[in-house]
N, C-alpha and C positions, 0 to 999 in steps of 0.2 A: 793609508787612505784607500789605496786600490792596490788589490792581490790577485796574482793569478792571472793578469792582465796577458795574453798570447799577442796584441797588436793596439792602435789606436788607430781609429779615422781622424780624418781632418778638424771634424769639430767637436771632437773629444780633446785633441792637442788645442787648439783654438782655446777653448775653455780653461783649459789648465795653463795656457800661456797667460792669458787676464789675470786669471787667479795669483799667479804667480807676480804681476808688475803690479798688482793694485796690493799685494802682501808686501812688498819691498818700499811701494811709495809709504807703508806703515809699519817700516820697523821691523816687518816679520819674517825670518827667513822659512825658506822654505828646501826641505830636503825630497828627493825623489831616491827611494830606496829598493833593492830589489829588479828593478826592471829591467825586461829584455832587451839583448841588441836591437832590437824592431823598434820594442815600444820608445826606448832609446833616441834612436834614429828619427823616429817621428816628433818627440818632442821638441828633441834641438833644432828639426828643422824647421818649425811654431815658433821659433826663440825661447824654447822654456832652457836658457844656459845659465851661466855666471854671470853678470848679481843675481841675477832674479829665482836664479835654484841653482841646489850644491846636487851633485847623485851621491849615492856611497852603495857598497855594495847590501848591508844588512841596517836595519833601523837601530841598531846594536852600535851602530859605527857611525850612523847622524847624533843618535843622543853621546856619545863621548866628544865628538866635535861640537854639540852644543853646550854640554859642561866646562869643555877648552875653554871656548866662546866668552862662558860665563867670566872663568878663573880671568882671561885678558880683559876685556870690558866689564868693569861691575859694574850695577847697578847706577843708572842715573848717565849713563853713557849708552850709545847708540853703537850696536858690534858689526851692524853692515855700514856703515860712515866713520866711524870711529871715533866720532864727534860725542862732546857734551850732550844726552838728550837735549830736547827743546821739548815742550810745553804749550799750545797755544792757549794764551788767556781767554777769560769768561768774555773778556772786551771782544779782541778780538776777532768775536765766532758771526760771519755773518749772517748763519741760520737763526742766531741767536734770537731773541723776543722779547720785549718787556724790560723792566727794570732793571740791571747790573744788581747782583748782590752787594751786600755792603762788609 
């Protein structure tokens, strides 16, 4: 995502903490690869930690912890809950509008 990064301000970390809980509340994990002790230091102190982001040192080494991921959790399972996915139905959806398909 970001390379070369030398430091983060406050609402640079700010942003990538959001990012990071509102990726979790959906399922998604998120890895922080590459980053300096600095830039480091600034995000975990944002809360960008564990759940909400893994670090690893090379992108090389989030995608093998994501094929791990895969190989433990197949499909149709949730790898940050460990849980059965869930689904929420068409009912369900309170944005929803209009008629329920049939």
């Amino acid at each position: 995502m970001v390379g070369g990064v030398p430091f983060l301000d406050s609402s640079a970390a700010n942003t990538i903490s959001r990012i990071a809980r509102k990726a979790r509340k959906r399922g998604v994990a998120v890895f922080v690869t590459g980053s300096s002790h600095t830039v480091r230091r600034a995000l975990l102190t944002h809360g960008v930690r564990p759940p909400f982001a893994r670090y690893r040192e090379t992108i090389a080494r989030a995608i093998a912890d994501i094929e791990s991921d895969r190989k433990k959790f197949p499909v149709g399972t949730d790898s940050l809950s460990q849980q059965p996915a869930v689904k929420p139905s068409v009912e369900s959806d309170p944005a929803r509008t209009g008629p329920t398909p049939e």
